[in-house]
ROSE-787664 format. One record per residue (C-alpha): residue number from 0; residue in one letter; x, y, z. Coordinates in nm, 4 decimals, always signed. Layout:
// residues N
NUM/a/X/Y/Z
...
// end
This chain:
// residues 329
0/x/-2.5136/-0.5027/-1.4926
1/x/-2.3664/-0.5009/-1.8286
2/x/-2.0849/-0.7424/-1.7791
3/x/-1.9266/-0.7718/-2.1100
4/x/-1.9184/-0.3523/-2.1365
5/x/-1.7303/-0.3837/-1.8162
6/x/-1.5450/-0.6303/-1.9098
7/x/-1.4858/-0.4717/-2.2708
8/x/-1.3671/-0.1323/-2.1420
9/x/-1.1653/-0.2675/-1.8673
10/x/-0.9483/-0.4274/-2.1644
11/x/-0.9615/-0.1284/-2.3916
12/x/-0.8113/+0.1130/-2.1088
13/x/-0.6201/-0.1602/-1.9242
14/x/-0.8110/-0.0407/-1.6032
15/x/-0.6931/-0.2395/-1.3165
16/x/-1.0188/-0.2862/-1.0757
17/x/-1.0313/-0.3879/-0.7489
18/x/-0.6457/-0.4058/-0.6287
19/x/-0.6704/-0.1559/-0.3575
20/x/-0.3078/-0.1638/-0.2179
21/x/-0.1310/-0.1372/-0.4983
22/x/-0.3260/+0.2203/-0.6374
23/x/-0.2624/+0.5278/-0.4290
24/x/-0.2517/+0.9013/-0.4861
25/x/-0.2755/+1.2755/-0.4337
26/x/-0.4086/+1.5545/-0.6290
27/x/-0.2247/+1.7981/-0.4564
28/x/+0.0846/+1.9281/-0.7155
29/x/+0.4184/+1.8454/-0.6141
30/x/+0.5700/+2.1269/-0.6227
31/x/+0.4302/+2.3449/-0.3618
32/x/+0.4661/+2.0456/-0.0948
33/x/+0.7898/+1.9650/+0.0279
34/x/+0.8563/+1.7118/+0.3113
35/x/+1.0538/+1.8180/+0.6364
36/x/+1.1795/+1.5019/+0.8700
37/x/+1.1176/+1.6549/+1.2167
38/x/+1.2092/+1.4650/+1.5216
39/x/+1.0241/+1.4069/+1.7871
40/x/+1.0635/+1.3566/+2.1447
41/x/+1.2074/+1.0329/+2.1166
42/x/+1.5353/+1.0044/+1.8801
43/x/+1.3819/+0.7092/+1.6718
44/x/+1.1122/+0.8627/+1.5727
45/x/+1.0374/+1.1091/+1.2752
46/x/+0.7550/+1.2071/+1.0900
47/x/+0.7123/+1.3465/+0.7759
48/x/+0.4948/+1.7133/+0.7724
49/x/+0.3713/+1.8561/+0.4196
50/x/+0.4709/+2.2485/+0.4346
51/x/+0.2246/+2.4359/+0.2311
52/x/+0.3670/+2.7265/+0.1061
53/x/+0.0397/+2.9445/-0.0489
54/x/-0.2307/+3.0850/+0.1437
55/x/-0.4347/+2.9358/-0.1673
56/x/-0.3404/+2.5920/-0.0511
57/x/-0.4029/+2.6347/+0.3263
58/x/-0.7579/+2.7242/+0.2130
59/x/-0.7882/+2.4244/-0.0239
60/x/-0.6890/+2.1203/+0.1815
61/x/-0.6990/+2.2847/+0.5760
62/x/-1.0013/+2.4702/+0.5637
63/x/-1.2409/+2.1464/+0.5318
64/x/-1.1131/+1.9525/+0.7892
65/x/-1.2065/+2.2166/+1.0415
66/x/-1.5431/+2.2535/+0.8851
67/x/-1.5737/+1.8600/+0.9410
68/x/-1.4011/+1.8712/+1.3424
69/x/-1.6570/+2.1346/+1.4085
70/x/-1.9650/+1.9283/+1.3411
71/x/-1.8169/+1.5656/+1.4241
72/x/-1.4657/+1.5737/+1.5761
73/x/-1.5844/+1.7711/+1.8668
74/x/-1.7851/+1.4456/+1.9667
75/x/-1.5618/+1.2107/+1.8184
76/x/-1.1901/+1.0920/+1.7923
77/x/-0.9699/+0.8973/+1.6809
78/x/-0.8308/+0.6477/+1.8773
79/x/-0.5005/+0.4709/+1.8008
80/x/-0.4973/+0.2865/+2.0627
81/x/-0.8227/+0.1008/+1.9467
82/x/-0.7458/+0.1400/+1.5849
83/x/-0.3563/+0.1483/+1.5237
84/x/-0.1311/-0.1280/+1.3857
85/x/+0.0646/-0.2857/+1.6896
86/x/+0.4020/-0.4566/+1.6839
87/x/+0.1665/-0.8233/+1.6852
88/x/+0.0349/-0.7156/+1.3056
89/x/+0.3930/-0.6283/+1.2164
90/x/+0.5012/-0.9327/+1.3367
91/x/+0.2489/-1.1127/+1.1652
92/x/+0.3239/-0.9460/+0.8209
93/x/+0.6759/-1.0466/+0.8561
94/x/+0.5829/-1.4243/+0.9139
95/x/+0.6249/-1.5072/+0.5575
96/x/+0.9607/-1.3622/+0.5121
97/x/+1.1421/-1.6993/+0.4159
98/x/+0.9798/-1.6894/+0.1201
99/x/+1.1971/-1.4509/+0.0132
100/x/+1.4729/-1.6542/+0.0280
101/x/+1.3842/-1.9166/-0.1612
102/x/+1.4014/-1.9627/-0.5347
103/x/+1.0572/-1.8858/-0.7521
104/x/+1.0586/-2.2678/-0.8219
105/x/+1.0492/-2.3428/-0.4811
106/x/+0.7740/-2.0769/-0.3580
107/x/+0.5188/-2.2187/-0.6568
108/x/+0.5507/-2.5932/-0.5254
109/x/+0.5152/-2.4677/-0.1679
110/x/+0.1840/-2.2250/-0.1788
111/x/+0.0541/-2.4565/-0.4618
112/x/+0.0814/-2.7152/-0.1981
113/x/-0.1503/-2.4742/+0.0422
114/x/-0.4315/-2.4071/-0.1869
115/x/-0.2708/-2.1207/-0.3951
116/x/-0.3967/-2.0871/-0.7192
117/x/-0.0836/-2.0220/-0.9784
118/x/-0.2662/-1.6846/-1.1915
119/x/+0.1245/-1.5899/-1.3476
120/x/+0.4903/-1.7383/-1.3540
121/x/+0.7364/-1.4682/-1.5213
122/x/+1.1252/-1.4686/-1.3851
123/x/+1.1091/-1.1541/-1.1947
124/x/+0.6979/-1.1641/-1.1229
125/x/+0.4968/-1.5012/-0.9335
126/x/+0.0967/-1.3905/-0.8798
127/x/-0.1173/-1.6250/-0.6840
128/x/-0.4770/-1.6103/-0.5355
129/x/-0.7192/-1.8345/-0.2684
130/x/-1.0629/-1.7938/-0.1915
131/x/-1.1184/-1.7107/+0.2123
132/x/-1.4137/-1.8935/+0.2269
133/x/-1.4635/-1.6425/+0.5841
134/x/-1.4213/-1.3678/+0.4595
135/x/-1.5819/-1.4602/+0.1065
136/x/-1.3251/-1.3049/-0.0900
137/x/-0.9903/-1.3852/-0.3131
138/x/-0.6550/-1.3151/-0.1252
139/x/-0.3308/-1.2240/-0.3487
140/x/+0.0356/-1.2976/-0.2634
141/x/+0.2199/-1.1119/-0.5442
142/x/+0.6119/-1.2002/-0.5523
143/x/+0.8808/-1.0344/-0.7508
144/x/+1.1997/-0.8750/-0.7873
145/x/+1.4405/-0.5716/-0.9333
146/x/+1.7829/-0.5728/-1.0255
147/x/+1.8050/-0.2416/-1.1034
148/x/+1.6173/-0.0113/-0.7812
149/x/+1.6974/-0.0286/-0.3921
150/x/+1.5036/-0.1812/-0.1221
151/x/+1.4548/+0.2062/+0.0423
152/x/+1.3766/+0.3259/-0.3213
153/x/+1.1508/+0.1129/-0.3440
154/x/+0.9616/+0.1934/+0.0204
155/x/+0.9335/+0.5445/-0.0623
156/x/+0.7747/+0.4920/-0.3745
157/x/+0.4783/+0.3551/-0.1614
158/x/+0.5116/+0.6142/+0.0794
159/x/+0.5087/+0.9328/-0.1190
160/x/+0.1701/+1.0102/-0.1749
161/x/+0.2518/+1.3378/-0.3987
162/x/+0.5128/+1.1523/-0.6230
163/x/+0.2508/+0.8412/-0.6780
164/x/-0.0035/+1.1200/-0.7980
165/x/+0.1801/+1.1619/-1.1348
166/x/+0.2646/+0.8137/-1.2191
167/x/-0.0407/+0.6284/-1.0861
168/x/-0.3306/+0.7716/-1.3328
169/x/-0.5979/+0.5256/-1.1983
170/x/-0.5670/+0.7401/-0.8510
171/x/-0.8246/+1.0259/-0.8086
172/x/-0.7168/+1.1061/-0.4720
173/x/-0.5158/+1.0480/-0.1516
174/x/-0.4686/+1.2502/+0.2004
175/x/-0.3018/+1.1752/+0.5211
176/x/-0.5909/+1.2624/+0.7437
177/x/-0.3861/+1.2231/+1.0274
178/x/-0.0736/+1.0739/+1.1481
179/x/+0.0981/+0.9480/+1.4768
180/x/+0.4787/+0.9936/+1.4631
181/x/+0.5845/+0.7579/+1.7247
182/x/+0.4233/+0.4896/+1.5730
183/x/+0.5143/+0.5626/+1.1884
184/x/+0.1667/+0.5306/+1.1305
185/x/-0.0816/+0.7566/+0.8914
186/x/-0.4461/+0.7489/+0.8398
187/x/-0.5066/+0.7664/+0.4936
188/x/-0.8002/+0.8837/+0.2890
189/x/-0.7925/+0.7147/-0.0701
190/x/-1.0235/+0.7674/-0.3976
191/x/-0.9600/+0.5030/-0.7228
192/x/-1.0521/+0.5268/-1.0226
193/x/-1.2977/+0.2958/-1.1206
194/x/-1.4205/+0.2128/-1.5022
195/x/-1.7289/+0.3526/-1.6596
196/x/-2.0017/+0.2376/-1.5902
197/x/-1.8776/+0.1807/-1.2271
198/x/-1.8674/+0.3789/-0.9253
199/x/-1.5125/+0.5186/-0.7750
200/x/-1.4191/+0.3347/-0.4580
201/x/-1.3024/+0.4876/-0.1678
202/x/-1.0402/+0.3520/+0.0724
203/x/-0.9817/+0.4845/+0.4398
204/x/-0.7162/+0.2711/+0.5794
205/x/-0.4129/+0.2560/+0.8042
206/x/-0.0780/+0.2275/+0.7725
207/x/+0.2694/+0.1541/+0.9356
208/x/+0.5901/+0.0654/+0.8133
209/x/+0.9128/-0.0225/+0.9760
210/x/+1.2712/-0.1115/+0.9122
211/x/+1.3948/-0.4420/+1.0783
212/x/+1.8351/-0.4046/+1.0704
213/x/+1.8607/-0.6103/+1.3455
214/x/+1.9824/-0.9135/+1.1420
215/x/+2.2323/-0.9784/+0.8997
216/x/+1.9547/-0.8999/+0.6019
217/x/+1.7259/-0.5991/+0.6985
218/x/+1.4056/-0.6183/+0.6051
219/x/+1.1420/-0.3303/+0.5442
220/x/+0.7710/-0.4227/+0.6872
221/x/+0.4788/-0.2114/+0.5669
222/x/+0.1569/-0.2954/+0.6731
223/x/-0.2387/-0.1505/+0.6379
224/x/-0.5820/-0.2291/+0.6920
225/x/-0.9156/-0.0328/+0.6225
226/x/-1.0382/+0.2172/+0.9592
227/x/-1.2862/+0.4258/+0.9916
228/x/-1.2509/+0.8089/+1.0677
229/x/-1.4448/+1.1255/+1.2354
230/x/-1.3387/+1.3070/+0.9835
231/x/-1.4374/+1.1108/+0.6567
232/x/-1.8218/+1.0846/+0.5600
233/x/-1.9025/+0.8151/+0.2928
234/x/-1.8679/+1.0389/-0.0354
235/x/-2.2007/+1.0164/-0.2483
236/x/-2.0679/+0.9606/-0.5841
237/x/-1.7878/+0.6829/-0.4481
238/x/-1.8674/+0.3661/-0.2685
239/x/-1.6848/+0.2960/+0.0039
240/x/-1.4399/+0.0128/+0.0725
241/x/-1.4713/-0.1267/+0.4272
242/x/-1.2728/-0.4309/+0.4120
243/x/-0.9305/-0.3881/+0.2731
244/x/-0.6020/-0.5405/+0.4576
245/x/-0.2425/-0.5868/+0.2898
246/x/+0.0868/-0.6986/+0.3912
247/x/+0.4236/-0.5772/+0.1712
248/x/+0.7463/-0.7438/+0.2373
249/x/+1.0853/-0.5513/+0.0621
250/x/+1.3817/-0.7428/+0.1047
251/x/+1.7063/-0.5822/-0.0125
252/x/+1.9804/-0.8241/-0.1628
253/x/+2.2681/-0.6824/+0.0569
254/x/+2.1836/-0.3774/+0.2017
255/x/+1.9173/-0.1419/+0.1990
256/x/+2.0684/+0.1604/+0.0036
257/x/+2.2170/-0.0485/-0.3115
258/x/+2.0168/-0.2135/-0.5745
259/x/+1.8740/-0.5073/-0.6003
260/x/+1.5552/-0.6351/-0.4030
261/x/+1.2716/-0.8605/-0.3771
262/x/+0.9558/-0.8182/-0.2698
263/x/+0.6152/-0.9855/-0.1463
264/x/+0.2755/-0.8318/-0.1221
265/x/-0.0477/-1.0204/+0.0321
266/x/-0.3651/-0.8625/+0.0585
267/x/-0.7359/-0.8229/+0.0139
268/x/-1.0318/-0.6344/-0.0033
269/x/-1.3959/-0.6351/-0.0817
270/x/-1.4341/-0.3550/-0.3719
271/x/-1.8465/-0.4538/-0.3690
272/x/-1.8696/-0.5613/-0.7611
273/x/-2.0173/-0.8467/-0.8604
274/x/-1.8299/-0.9281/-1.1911
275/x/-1.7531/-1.3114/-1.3471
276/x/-1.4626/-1.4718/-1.1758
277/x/-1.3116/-1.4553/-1.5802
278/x/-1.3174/-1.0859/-1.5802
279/x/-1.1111/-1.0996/-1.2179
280/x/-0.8748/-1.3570/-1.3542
281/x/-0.8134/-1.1358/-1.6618
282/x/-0.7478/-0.8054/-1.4648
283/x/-0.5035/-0.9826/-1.2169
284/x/-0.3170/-1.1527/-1.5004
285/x/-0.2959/-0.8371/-1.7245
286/x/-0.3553/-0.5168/-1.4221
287/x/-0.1089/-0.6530/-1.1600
288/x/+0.2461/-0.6827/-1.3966
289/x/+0.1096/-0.3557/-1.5736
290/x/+0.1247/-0.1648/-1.2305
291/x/+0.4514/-0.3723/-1.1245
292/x/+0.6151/-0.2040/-1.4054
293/x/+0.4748/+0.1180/-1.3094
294/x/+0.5895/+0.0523/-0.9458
295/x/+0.9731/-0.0535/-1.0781
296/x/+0.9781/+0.2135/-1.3415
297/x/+0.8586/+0.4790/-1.0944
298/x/+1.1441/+0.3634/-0.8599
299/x/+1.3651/+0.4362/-1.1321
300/x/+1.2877/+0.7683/-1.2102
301/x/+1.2944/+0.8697/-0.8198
302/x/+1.4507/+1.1969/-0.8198
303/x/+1.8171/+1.2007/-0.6832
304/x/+1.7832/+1.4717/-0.4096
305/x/+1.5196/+1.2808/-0.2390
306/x/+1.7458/+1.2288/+0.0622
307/x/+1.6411/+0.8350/+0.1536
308/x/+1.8666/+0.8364/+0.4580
309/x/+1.5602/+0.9948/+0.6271
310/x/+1.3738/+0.6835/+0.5900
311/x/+1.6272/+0.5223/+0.8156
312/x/+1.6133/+0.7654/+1.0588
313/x/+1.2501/+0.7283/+1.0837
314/x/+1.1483/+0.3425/+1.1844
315/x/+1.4138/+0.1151/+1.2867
316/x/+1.2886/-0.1293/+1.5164
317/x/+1.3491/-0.5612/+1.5194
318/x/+1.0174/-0.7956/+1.4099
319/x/+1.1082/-1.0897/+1.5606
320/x/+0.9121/-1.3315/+1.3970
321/x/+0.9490/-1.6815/+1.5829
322/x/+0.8855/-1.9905/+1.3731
323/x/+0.8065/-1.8446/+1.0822
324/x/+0.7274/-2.1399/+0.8101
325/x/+0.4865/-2.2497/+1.0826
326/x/+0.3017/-1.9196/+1.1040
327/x/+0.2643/-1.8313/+0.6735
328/x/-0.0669/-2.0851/+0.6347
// end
């Protein structure tokens, strides 16, 4: 494998490789898709349903899937019982919360202290890494913070798949295959953008999200993890990621709805290259405050009749997470 091309044209288009939960998508245009909040049974829970107003689109993204559930679905289903994020796993991705409330200084002496390798130090941006020697790969706590967005801004820029379409332009593709209301959760089929002479990787993961106001400072939890699906063959022309977990932490400074925020992101996955550690270091150092930007500047631009309140509506339930500073390492 030609490491220096790689490494070449990853610099030249500023491609940002193997940072699965921080590239998502849809090629579906916005326009035709508009999202309706529809309660359910219980008065908690909402989910969100993707109207499609042409008969050309029903054909387009419908059609397929019951081509696919009558050769495999009819044998096979999805369990989310077996495979859906429980209250544990939220509870777990909230267990590093008080990290959030401490100054940057303070957060670099105390994961340095546990093995964290220091990639960046900026004021608003803190990336670190550490091998898992068990699972053989790097893990990523990305820290940082906006002045200038809100916490719930900021949570529906990861959650609108349509709107991350047109600013994310490494994303190829992105579907909820399917989702379970009660449980905020969505299945979701993902296709990034990979650079020449590489393969496109292909994501199908979980996710769930919910809103903690149950102390003074609320706290949004959004968690997801790589599944498997009846519905979703390995594509041909994309290899396909099979170990992917991450853990996003949005803190607002007061409340949810005004600006100002901080948040912290952990994750990994195995995207199945085998390029020099340098070529890594370089993407995380250069890729990962490129796409922050995107992130914050997305957030920005968030249209202003996107009606947020919704997202209260939708998953508001406490994460008590006991001793936390005792659970983080």
């Amino acid at each position: 494998m030609p490491f220096r091309l790689i490494y070449a044209e990853c610099k030249r288009r500023k491609y940002f490789v193997s940072f699965a939960p921080l590239c998502i998508s849809s090629t579906r245009s916005r326009k035709n898709n508009n999202y309706n909040y529809e309660q359910c049974n219980d008065s908690k829970n909402y989910k969100i349903s993707k109207s499609i107003t042409s008969e050309k689109d029903k054909h387009k993204y419908f059609y397929p899937y019951l081509i696919g559930a009558s050769t495999i679905s009819a044998f096979s289903v999805f369990s989310w019982d077996e495979n859906g994020i429980n209250n544990e796993e939220l509870q777990e991705a909230a267990s590093d919360q008080y990290l959030l409330d401490m100054p940057n200084s303070n957060v670099v002496e105390i994961l340095v202290d546990n093995g964290w390798e220091n990639l960046l130090i900026k004021e608003r941006l803190l990336i670190f890494r550490r091998y898992d020697e068990e699972l053989e790969v790097y893990t990523y706590k990305i820290l940082g913070s906006f002045t200038d967005v809100s916490a719930l801004l900021f949570l529906y820029v990861q959650l609108d798949l349509d709107y991350r379409q047109i600013w994310d332009k490494q994303a190829v593709q992105l579907d909820i295959i399917e989702t379970n209301a009660s449980m905020d959760s969505d299945v979701v089929h993902w296709i990034h953008k990979f650079p020449y002479p590489l393969n496109n990787r292909d994501y199908v993961y979980i996710r769930r999200f919910s809103i903690d106001t149950s102390s003074e400072t609320p706290k949004i939890i959004l968690k997801c993890r790589s599944t498997d699906h009846p519905l979703l063959m390995k594509k041909n022309k994309c290899v396909r990621v099979t170990r992917y977990e991450s853990s996003m932490l949005i803190q607002p400074k007061r409340n949810l709805e005004e600006k100002g925020m901080r948040f912290l992101l952990t994750y990994y996955d195995d995207a199945k290259t085998s390029m020099p550690v340098s070529t890594y270091s370089y993407l995380a150092q250069t890729g990962i405050p490129d796409f922050v930007e995107k992130m914050h500047i997305a957030a920005k631009n968030v249209s202003k009749d996107i009606k947020l309140n919704d997202l209260l509506k939708r998953s508001q339930c406490p994460i008590s997470t006991g001793d936390d500073e005792n659970n983080l390492f």
